[in-house]
Backbone of each chain as ProteinMPNN parsed JSONL, in Angstrom:
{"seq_chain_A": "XXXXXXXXXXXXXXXXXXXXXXXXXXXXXXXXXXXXXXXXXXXXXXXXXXXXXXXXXXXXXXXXXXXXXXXXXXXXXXXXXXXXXXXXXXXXXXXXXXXXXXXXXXXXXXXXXXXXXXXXXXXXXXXXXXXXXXXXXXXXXXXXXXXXXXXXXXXXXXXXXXXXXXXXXXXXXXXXXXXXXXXXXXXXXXXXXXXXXX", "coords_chain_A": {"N_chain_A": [[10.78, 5.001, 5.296], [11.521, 3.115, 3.266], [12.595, 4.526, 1.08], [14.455, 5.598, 2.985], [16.214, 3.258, 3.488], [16.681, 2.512, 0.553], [18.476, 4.777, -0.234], [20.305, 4.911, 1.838], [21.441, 2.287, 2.095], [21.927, 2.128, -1.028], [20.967, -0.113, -2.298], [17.938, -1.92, -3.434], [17.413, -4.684, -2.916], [15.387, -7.349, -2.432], [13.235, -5.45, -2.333], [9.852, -5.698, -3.69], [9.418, -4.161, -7.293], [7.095, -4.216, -8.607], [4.812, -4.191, -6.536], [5.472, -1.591, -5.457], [5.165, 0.162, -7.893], [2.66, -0.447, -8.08], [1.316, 0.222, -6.04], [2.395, 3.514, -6.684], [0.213, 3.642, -8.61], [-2.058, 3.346, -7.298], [-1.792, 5.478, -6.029], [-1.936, 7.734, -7.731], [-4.773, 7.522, -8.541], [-6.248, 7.845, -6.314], [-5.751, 10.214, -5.527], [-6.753, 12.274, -7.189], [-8.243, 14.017, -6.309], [-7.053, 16.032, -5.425], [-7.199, 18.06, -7.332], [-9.209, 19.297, -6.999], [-10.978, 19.326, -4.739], [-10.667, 20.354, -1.262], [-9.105, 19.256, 1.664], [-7.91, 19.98, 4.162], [-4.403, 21.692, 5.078], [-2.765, 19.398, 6.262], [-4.102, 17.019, 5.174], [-3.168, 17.631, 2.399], [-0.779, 18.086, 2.367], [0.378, 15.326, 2.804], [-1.221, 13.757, 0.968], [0.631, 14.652, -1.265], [2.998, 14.147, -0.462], [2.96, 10.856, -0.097], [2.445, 10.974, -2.856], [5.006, 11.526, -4.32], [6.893, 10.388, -3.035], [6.509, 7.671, -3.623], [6.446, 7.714, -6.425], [9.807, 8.535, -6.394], [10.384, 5.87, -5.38], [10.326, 3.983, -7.661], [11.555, 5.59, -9.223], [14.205, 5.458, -8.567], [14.161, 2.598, -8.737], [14.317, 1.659, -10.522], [15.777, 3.336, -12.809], [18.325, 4.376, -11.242], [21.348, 4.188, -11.413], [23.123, 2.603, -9.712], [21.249, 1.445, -7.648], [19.578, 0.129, -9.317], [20.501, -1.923, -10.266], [20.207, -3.653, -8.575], [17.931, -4.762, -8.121], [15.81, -7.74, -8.537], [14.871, -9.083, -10.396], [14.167, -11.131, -12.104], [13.115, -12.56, -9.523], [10.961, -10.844, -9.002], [7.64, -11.723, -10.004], [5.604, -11.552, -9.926], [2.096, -11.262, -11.565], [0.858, -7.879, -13.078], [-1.56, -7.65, -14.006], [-3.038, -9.891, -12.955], [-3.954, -8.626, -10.728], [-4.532, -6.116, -10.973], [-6.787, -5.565, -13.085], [-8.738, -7.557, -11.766], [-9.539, -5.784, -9.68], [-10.136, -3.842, -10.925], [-12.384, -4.104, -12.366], [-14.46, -4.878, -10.338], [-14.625, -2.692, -9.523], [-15.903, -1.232, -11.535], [-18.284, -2.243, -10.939], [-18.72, -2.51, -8.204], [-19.496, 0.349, -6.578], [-19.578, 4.005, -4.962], [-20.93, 5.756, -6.675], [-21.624, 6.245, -10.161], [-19.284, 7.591, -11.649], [-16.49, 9.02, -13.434], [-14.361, 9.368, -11.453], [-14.9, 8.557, -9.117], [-15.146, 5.904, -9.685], [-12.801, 5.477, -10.469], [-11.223, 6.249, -7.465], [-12.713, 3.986, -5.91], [-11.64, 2.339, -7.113], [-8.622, 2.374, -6.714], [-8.613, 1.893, -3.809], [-9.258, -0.917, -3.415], [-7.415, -1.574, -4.975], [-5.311, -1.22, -3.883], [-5.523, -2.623, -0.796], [-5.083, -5.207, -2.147], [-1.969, -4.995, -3.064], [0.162, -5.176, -1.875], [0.975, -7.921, -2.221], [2.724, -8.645, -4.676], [5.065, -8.457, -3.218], [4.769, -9.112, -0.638], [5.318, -12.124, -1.712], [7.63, -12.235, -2.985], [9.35, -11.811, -0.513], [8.874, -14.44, 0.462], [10.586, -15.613, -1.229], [13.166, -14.414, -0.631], [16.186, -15.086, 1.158], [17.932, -14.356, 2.933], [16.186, -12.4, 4.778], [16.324, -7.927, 4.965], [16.996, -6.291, 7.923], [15.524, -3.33, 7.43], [14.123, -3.866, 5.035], [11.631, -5.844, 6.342], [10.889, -4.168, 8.361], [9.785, -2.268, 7.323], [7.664, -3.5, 5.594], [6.329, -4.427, 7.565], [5.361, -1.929, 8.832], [3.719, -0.636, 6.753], [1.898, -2.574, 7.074], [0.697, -2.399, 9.397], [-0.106, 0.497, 9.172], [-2.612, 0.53, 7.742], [-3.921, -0.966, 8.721], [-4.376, 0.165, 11.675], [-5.397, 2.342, 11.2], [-8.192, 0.949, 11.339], [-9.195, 0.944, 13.958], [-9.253, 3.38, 14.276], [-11.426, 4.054, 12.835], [-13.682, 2.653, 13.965], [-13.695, 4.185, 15.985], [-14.511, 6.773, 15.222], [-17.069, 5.4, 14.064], [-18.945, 5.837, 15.871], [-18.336, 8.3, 17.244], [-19.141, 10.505, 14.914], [-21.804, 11.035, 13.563], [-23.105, 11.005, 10.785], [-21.022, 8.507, 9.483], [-20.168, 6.358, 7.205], [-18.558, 4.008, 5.915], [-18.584, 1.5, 4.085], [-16.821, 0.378, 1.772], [-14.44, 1.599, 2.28], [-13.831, 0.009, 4.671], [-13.934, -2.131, 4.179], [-12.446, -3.178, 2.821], [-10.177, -2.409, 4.0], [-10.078, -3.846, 6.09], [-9.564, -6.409, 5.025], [-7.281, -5.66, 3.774], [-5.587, -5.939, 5.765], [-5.793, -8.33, 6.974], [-4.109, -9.912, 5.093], [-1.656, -9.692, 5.964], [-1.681, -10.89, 8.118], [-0.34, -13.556, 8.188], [2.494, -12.653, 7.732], [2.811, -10.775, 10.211], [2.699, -12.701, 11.99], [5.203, -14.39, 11.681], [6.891, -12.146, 11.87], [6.585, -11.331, 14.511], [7.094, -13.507, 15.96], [9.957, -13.593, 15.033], [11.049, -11.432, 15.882], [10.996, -11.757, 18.642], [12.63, -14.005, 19.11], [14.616, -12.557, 18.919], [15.858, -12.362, 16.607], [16.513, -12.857, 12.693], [14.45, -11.698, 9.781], [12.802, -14.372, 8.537], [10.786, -16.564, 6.289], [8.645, -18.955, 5.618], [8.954, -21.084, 3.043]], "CA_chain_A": [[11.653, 3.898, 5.699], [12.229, 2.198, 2.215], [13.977, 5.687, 1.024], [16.029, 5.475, 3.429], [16.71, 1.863, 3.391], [17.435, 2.891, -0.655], [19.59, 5.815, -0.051], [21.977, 4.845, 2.592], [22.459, 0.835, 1.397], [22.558, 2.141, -2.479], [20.144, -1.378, -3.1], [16.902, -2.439, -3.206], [17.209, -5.868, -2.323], [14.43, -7.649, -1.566], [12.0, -4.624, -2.885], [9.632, -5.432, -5.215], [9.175, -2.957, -7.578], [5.559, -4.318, -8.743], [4.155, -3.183, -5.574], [5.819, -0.022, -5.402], [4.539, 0.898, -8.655], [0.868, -0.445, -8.017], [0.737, 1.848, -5.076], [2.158, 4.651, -7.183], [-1.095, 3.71, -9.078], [-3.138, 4.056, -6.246], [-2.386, 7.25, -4.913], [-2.438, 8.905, -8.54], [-6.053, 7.149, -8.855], [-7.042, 8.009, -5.06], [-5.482, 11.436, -5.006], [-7.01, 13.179, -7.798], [-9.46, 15.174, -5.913], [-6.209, 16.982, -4.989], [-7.098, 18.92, -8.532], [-10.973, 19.926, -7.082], [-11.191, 19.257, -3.427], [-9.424, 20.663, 0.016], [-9.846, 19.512, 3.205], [-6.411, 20.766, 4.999], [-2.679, 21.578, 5.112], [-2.201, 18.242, 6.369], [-4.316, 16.278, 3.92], [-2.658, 17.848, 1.172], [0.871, 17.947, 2.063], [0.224, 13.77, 3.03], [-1.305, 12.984, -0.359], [1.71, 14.925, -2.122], [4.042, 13.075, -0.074], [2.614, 9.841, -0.472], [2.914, 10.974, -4.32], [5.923, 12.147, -4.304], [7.753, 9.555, -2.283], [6.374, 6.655, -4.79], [7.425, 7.982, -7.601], [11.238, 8.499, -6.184], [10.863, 4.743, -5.117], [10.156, 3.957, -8.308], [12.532, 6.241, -10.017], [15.345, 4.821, -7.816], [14.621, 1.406, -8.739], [14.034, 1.661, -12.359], [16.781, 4.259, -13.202], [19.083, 4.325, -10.996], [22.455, 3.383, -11.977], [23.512, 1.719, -8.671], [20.562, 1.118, -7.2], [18.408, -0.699, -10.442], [21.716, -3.574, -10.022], [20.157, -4.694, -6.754], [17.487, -5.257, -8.195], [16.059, -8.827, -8.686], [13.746, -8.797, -11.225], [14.014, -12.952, -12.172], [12.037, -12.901, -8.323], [9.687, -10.308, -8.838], [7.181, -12.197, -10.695], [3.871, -11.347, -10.259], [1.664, -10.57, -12.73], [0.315, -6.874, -12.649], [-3.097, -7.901, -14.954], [-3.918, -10.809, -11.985], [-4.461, -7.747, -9.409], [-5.385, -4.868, -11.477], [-8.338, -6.516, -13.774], [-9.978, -7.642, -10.878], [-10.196, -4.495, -9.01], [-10.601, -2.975, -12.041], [-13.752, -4.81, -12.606], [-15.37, -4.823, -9.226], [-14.803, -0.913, -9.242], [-16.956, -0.647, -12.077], [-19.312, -3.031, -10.573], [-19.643, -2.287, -6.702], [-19.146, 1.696, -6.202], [-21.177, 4.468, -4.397], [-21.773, 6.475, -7.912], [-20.959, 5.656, -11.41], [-18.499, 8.43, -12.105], [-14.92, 8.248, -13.61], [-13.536, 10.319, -10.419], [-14.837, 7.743, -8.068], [-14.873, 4.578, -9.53], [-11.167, 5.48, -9.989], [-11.152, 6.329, -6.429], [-12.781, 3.07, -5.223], [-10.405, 1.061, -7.968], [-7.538, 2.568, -5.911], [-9.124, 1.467, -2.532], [-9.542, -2.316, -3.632], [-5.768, -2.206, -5.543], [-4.089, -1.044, -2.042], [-5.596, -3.935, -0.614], [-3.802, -6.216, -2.413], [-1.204, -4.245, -3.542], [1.585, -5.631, -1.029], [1.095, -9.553, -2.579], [3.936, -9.354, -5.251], [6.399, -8.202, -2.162], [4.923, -10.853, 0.259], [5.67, -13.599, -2.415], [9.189, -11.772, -2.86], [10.038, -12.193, 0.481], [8.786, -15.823, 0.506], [11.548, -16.433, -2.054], [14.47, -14.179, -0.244], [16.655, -16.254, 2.04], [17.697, -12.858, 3.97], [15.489, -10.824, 4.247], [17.148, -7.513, 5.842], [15.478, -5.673, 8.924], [15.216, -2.265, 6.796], [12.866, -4.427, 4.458], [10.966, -6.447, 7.451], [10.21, -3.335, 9.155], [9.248, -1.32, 5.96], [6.312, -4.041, 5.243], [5.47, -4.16, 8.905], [5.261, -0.167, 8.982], [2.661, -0.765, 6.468], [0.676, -3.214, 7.053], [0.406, -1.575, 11.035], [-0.9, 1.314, 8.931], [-3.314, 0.41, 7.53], [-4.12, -1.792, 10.268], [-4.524, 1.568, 12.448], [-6.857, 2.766, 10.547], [-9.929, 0.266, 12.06], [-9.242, 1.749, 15.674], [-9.717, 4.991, 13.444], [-12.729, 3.787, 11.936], [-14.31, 1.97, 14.703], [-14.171, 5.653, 17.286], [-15.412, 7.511, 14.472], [-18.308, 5.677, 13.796], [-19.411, 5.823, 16.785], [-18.549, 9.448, 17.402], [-19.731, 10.838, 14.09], [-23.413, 10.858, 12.696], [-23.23, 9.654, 9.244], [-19.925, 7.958, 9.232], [-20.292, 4.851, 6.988], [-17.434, 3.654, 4.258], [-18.489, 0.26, 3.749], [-16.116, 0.302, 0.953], [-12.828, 1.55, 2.614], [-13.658, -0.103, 6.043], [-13.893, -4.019, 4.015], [-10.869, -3.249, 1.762], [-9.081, -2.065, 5.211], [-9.938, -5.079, 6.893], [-8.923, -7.375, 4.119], [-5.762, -5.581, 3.237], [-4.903, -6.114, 6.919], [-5.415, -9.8, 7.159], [-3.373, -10.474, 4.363], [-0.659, -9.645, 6.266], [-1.724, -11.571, 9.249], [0.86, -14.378, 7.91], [3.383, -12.152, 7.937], [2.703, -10.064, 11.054], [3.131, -13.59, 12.694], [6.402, -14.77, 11.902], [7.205, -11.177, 12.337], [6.459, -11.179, 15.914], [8.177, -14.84, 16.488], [11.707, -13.647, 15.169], [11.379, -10.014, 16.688], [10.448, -12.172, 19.843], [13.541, -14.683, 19.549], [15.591, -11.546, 18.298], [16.074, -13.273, 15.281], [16.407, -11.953, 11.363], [12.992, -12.628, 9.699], [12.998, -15.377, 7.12], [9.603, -16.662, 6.011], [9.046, -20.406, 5.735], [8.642, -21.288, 1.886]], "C_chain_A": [[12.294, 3.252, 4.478], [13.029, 3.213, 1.691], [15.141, 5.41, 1.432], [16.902, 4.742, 3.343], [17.672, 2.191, 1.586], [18.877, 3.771, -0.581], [20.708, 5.377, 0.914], [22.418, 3.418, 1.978], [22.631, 0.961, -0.491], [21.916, 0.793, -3.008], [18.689, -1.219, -2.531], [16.365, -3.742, -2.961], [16.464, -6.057, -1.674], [12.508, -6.922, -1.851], [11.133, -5.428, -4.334], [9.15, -4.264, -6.299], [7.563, -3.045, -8.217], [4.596, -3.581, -8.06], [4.361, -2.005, -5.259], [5.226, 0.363, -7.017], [2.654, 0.361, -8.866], [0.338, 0.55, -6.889], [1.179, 3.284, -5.554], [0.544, 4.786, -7.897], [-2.138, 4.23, -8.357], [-3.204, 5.215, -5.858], [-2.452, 8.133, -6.143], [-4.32, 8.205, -8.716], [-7.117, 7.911, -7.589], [-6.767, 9.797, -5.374], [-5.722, 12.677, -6.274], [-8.109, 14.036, -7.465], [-8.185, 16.584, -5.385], [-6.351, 18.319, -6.283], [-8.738, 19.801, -7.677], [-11.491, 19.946, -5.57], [-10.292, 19.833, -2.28], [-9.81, 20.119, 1.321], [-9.083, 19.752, 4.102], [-5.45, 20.914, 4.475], [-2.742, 20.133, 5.062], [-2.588, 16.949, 5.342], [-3.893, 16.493, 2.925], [-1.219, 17.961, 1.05], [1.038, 15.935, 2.458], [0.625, 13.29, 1.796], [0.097, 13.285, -0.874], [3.028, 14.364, -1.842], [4.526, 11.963, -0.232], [3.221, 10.065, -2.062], [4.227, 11.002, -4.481], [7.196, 10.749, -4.103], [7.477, 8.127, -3.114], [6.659, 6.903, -5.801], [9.019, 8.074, -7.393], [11.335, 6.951, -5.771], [11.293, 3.863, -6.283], [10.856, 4.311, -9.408], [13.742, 5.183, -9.896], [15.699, 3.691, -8.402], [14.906, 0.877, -10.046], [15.316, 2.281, -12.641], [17.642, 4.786, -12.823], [20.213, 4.004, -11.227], [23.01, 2.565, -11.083], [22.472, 1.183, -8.686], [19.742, -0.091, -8.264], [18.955, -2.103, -10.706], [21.51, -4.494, -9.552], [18.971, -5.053, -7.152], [16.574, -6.481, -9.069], [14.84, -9.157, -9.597], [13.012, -9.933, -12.024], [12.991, -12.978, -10.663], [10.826, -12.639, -8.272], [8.382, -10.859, -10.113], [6.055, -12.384, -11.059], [3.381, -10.715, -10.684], [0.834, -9.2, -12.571], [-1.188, -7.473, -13.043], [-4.109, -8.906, -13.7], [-4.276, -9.437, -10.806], [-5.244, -6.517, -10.056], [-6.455, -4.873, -12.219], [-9.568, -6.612, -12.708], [-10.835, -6.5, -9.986], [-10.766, -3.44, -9.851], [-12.403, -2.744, -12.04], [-14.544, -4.934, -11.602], [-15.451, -3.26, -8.825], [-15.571, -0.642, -9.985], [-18.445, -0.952, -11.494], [-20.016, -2.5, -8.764], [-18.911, -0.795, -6.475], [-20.386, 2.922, -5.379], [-21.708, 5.088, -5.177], [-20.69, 6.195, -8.651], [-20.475, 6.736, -12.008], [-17.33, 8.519, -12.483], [-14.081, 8.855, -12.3], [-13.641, 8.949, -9.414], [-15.125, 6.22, -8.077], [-13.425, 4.34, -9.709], [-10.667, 5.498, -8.623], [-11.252, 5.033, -5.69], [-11.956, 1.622, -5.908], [-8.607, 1.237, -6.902], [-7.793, 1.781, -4.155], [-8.999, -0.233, -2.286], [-7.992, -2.626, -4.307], [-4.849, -1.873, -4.125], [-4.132, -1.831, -1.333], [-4.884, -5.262, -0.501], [-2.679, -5.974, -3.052], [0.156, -5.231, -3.079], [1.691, -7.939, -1.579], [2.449, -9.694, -3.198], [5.373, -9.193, -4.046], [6.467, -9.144, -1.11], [5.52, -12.091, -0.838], [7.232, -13.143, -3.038], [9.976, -12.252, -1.88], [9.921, -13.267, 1.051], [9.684, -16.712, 0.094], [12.832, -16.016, -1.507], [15.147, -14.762, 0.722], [16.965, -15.452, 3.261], [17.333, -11.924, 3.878], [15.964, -9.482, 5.258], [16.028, -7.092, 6.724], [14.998, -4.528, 8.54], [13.571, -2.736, 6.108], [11.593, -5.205, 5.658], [10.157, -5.327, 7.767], [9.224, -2.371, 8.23], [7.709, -2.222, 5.489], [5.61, -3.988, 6.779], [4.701, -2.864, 9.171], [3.872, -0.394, 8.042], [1.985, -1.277, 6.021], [-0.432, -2.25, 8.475], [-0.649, 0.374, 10.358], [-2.477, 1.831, 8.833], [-5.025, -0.264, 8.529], [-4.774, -0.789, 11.567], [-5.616, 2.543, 12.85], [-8.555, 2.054, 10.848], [-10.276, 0.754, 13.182], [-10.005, 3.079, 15.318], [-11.308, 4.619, 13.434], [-13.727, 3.364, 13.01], [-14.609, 4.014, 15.513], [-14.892, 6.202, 16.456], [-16.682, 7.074, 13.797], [-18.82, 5.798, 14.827], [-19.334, 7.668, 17.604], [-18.798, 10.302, 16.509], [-21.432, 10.046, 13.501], [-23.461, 9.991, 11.155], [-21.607, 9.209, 8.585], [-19.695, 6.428, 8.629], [-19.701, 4.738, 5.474], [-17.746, 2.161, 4.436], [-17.365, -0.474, 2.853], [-14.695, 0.169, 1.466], [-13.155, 0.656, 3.876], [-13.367, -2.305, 5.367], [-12.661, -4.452, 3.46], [-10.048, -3.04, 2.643], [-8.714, -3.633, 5.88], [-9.247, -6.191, 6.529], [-7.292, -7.202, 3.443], [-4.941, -5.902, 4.767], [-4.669, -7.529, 7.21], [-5.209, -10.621, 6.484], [-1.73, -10.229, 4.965], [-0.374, -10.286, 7.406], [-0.481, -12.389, 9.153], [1.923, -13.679, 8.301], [3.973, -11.415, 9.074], [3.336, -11.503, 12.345], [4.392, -14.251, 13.001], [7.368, -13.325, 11.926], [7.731, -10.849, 13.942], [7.513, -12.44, 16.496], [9.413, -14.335, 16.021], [12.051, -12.667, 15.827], [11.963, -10.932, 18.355], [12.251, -12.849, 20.338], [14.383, -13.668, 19.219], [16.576, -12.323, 17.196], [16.183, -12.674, 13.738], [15.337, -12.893, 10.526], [12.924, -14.006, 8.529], [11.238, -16.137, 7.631], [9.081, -18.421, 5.51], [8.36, -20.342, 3.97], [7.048, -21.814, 1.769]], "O_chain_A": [[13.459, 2.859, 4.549], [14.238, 2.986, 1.745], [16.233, 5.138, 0.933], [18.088, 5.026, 3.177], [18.891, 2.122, 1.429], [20.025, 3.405, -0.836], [21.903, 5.536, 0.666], [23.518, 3.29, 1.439], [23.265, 0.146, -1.162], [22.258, 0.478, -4.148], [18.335, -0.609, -1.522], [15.166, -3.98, -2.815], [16.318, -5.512, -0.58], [11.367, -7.367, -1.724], [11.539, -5.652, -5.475], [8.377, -3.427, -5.833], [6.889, -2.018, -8.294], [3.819, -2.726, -8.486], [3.464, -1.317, -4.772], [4.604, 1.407, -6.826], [1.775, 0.783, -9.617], [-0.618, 1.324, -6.84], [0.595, 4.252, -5.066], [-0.173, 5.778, -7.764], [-2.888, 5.177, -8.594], [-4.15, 5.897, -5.465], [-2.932, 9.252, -5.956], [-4.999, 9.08, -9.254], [-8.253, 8.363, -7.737], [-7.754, 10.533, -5.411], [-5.08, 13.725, -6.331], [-8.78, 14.673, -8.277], [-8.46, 17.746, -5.086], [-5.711, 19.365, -6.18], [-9.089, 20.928, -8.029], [-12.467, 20.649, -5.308], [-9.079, 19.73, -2.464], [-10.772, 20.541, 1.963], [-9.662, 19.758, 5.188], [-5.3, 20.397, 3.367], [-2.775, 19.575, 3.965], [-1.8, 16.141, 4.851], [-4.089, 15.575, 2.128], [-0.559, 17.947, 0.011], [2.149, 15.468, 2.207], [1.668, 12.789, 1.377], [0.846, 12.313, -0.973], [3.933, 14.144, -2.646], [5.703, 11.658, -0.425], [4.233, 9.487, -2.46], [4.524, 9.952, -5.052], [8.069, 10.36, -4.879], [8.492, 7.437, -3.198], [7.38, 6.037, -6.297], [9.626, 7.622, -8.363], [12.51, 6.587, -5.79], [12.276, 3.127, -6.202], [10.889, 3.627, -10.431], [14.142, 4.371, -10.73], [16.862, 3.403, -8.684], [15.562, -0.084, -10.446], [16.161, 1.39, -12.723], [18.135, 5.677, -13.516], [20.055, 2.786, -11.311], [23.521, 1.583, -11.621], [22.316, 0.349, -9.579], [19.376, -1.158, -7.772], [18.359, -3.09, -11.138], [21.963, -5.636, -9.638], [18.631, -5.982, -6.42], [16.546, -6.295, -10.286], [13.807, -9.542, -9.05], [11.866, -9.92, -12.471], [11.927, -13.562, -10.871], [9.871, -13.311, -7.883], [8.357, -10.201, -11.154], [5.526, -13.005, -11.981], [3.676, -9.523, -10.596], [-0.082, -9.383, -11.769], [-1.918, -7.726, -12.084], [-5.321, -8.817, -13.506], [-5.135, -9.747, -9.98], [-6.335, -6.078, -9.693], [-7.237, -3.969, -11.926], [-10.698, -6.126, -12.675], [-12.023, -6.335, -9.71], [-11.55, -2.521, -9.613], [-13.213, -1.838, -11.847], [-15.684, -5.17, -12.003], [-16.201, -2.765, -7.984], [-16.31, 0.259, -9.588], [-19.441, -0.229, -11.536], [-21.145, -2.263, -8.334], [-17.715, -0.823, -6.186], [-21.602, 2.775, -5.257], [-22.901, 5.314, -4.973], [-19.51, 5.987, -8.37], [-21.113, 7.071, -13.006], [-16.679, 7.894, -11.646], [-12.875, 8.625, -12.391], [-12.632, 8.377, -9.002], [-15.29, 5.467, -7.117], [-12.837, 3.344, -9.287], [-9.668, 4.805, -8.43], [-10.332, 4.701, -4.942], [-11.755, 0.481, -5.491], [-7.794, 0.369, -6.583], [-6.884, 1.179, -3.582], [-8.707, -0.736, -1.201], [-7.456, -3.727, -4.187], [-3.854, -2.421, -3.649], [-3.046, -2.184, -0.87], [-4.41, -5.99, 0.371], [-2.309, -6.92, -3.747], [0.923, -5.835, -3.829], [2.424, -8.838, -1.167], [3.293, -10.46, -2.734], [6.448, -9.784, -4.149], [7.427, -9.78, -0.675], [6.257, -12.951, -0.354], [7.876, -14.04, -3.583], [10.998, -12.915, -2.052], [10.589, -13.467, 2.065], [9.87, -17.874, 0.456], [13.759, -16.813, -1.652], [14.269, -15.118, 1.508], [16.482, -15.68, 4.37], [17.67, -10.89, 3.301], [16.032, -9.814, 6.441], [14.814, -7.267, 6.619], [13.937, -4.273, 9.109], [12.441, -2.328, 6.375], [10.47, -4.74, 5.464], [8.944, -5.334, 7.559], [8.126, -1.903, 8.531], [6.743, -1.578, 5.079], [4.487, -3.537, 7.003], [3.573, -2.818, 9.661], [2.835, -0.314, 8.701], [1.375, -1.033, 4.98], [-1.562, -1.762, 8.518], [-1.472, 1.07, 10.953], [-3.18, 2.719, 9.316], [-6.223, -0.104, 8.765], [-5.663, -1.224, 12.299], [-6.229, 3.093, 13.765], [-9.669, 2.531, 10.628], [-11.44, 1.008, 13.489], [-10.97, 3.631, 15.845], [-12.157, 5.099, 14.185], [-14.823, 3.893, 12.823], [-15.601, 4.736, 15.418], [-16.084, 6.247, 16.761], [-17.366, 7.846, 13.125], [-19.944, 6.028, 14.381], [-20.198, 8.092, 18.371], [-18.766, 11.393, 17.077], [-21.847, 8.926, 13.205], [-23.738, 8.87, 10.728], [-21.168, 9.531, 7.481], [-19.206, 5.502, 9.276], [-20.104, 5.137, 4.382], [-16.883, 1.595, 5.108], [-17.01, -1.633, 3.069], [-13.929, -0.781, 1.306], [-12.004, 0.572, 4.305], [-12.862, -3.276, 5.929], [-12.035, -5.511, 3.515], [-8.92, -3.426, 2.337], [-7.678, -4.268, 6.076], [-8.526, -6.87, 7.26], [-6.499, -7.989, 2.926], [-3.723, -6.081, 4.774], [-3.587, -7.948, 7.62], [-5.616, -11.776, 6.61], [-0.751, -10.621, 4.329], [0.773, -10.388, 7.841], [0.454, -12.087, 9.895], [2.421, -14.079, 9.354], [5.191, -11.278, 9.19], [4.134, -11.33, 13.265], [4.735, -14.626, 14.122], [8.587, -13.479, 12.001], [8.767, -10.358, 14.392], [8.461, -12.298, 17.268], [10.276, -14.722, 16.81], [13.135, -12.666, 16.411], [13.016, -10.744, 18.965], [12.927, -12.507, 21.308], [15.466, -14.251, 19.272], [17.754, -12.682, 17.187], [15.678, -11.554, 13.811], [15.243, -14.119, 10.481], [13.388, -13.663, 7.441], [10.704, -16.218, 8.737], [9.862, -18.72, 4.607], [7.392, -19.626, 3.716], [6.561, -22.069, 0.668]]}, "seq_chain_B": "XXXXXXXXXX", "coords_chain_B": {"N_chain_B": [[-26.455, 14.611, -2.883], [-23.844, 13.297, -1.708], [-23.148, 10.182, -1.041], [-20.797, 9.094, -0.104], [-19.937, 10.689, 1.639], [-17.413, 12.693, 3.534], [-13.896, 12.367, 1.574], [-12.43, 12.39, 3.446], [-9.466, 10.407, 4.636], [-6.634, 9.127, 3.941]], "CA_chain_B": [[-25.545, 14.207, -1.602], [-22.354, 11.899, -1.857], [-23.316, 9.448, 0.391], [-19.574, 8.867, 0.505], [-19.247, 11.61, 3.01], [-16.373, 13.63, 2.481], [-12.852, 12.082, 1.485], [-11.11, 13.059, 4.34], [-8.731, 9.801, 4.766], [-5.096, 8.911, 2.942]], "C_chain_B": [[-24.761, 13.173, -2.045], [-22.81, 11.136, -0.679], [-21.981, 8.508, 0.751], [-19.42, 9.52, 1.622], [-18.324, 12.489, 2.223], [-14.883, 12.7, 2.288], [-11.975, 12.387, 2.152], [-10.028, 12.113, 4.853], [-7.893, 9.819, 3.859], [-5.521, 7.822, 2.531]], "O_chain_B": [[-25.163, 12.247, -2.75], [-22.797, 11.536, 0.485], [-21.954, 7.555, 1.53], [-18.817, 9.027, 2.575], [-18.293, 12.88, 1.057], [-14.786, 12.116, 3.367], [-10.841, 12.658, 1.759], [-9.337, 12.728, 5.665], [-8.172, 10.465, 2.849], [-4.847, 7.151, 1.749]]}, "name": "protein", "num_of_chains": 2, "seq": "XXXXXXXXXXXXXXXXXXXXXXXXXXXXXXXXXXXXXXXXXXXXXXXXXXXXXXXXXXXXXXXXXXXXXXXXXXXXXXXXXXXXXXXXXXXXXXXXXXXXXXXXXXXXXXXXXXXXXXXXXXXXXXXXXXXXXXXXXXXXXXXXXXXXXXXXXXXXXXXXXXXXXXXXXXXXXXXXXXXXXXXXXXXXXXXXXXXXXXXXXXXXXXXX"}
């Protein structure tokens, strides 16, 4: 959705590019078992997608010659060190083994989380925000979000199905968006364009 | 044993 939103309006208005490059972080941190592990086609053409598709957001916004115009870079203002430190530091601290593969893994788990903050406090400051962008944070928060329904059947229909880890960082990256999911629903509702009360 | 399980989520 944000691709596209890039490619056909030629801006990124509104994007921040903080969060698009903390979730490139994440998925090269999460997705290095793609060097040592398999567990399908579909898991592996995902991750590479996921990869793939953050780095061109990223490209786009940075080095673009149109596109890098649009964007607003006096807005985007939050500090990478306040999000990545902390997860940093609780990845060394609370993990299920002290290995560099998977406390990178569970550092990615806890930065996806809060990954989407510098873009909520972006769109706190934009006056219009468009519906490309609206729907593009909705899309994934609802993702992630998705994922508990997931989580919930499968413990219950698998034997030893227990991520304490991803299932608290799910929960918590989801009801950081609660705010947003709300005045989401009220302008969808009045068919309205979303704006976010300061 | 990984008492992760296996990594089978995105």
């Amino acid at each position: 959705v944000l691709l596209l939103k890039i490619r056909a309006t030629r801006s990124c208005r509104g994007i921040s590019l903080k969060t698009q490059e903390l979730y490139a972080l994440v998925f090269i941190c999460r997705y290095l078992d793609l060097f040592y592990s398999y567990i399908s086609l579909y898991n592996t053409v995902m991750k590479v997608t996921y990869l793939a598709t953050a780095f061109s957001i990223v490209r786009y916004m940075r080095f673009d010659k149109v596109v890098r115009q649009t964007y607003d870079k006096e807005q985007d203002t939050f500090r990478y060190i306040f999000l990545i430190a902390p997860c940093a530091l609780l990845a060394l601290v609370l993990n299920h083994r002290f290995s560099p593969t998977e406390v990178l893994w569970t550092f990615s788990i806890y930065l996806e989380a809060v990954a989407i903050l510098p873009q909520l406090v972006l769109m706190q400051r934009t006056q219009n925000i468009d519906n490309l962008t609206a729907n593009y944070v909705a899309l994934l928060g609802a993702y992630r979000g998705f994922y508990i329904l997931n989580w919930i059947y499968r413990f219950a229909t698998e034997k030893h199905y227990r991520q304490w880890i991803v299932w608290i960082s799910g929960v918590a990256q989801t009801a950081l968006y609660a705010d947003f999911f709300y005045y989401y629903a009220l302008c969808w509702k009045a068919n309205q364009r979303l704006q976010l009360p300061a | 044993e990984d008492e992760t399980g296996s990594k089978d989520e995105l």
